[in-house]
NUZADO-715184 format. One record per residue (C-alpha): residue number from 0; x, y, z; residue in one letter. Coordinates in Angstrom, 1 decimal, always signed. Layout:
residues N
<r><k>NUM</k><u>X</u><v>Y</v><w>Z</w><r>a</r></r>
...
END
This chain:
residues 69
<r><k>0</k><u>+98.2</u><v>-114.1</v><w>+195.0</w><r>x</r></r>
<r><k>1</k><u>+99.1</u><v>-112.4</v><w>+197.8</w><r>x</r></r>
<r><k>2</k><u>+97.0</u><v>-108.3</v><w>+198.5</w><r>x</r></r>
<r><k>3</k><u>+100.0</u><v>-106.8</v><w>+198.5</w><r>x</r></r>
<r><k>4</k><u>+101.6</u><v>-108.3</v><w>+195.6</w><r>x</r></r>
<r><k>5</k><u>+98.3</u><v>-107.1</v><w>+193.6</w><r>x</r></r>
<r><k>6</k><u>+98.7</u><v>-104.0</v><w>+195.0</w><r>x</r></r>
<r><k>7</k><u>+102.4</u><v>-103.5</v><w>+193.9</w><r>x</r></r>
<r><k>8</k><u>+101.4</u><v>-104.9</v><w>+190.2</w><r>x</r></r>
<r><k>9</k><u>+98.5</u><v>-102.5</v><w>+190.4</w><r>x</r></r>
<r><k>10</k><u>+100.6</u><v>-99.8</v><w>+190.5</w><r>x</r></r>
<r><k>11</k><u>+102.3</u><v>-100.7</v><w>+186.9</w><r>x</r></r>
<r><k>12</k><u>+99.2</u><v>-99.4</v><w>+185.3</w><r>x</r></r>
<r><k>13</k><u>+99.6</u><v>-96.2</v><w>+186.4</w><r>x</r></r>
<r><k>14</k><u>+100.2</u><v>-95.0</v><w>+183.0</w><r>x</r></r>
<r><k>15</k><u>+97.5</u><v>-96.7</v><w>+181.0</w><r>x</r></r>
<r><k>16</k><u>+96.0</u><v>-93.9</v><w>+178.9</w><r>x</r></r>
<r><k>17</k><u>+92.6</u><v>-95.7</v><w>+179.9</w><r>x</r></r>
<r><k>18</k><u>+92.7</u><v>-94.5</v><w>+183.2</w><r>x</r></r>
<r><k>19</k><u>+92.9</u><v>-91.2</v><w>+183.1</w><r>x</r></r>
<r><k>20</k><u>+90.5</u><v>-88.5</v><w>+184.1</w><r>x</r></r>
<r><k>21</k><u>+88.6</u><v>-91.3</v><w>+186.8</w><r>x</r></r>
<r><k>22</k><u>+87.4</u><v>-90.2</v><w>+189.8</w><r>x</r></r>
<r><k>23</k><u>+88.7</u><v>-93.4</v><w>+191.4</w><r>x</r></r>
<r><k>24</k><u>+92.7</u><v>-94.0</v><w>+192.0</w><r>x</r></r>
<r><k>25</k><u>+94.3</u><v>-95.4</v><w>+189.9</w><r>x</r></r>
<r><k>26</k><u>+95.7</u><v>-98.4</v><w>+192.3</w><r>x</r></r>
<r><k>27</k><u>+92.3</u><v>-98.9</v><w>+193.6</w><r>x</r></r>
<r><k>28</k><u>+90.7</u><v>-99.8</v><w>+189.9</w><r>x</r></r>
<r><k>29</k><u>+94.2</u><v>-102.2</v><w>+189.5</w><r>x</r></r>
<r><k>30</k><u>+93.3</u><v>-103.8</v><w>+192.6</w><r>x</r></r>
<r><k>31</k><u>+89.7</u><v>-104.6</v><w>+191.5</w><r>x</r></r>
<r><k>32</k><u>+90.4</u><v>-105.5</v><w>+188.1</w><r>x</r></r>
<r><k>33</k><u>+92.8</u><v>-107.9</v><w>+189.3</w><r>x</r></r>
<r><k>34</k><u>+90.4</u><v>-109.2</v><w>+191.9</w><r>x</r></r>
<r><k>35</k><u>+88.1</u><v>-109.5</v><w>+189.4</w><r>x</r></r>
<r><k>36</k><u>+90.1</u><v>-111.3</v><w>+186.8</w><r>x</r></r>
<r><k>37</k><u>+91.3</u><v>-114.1</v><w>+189.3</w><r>x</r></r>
<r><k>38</k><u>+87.8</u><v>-115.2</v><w>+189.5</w><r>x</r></r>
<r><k>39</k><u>+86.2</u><v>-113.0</v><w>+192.0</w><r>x</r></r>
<r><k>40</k><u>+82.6</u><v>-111.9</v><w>+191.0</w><r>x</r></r>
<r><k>41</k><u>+81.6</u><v>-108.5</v><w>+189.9</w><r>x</r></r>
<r><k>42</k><u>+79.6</u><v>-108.0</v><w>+194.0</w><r>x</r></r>
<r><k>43</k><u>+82.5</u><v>-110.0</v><w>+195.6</w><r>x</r></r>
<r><k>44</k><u>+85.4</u><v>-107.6</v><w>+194.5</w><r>x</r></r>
<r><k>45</k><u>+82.4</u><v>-104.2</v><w>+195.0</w><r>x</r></r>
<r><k>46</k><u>+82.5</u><v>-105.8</v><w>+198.2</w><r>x</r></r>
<r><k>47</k><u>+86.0</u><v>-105.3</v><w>+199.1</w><r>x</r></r>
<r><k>48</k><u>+86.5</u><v>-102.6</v><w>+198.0</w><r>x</r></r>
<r><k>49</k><u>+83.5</u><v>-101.0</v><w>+199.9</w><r>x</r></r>
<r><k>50</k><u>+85.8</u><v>-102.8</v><w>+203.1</w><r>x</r></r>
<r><k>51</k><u>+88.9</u><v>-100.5</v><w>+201.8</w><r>x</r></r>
<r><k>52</k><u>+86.6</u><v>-97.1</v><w>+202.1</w><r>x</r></r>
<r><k>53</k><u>+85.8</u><v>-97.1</v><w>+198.7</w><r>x</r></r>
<r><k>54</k><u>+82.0</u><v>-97.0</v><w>+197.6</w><r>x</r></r>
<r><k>55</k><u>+82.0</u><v>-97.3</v><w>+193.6</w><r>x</r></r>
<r><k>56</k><u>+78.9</u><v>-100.2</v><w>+192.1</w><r>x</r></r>
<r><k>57</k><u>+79.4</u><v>-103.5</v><w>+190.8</w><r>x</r></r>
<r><k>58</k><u>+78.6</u><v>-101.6</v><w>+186.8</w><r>x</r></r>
<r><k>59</k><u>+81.8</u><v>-99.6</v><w>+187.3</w><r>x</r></r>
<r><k>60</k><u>+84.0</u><v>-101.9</v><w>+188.2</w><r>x</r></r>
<r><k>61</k><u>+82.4</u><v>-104.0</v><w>+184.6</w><r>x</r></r>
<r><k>62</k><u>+83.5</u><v>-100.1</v><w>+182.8</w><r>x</r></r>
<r><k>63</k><u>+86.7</u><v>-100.6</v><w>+184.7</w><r>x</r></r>
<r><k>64</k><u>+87.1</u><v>-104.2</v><w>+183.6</w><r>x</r></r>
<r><k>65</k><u>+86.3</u><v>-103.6</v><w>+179.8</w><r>x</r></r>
<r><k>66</k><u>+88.3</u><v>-100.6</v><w>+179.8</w><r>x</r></r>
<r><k>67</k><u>+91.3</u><v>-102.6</v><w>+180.8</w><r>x</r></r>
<r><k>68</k><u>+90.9</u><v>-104.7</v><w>+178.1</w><r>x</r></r>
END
């Protein structure tokens, strides 16, 4: 799957309850839940997004992940 495409799906969960009151956009914790849940490791998708600008660790993007059910 194409970035772009996970960024435009991404943007669905814009009104997930779970996401409110993060410090992270919302798009930004689609995108790496997504990466994360085609396959890419916990590091890998910390790793891009530290290449988008954004610094959050690998743990939060677990939170994010479990949050997301």
């Amino acid at each position: 799957m194409l970035l772009s495409n996970l960024l435009k799906q991404s943007l669905d969960t814009a009104t997930l309850e779970c996401w409110q009151r993060e410090r992270t956009a919302t798009a930004l914790t689609g995108v790496a839940v997504r990466l994360h849940a085609a396959g890419l490791s916990l590091r890998e998708t910390e790793a891009i997004l530290r290449l988008l600008g954004v610094e959050r660790s690998f743990q939060a993007i677990f939170q994010w992940v479990t949050s997301a059910g």
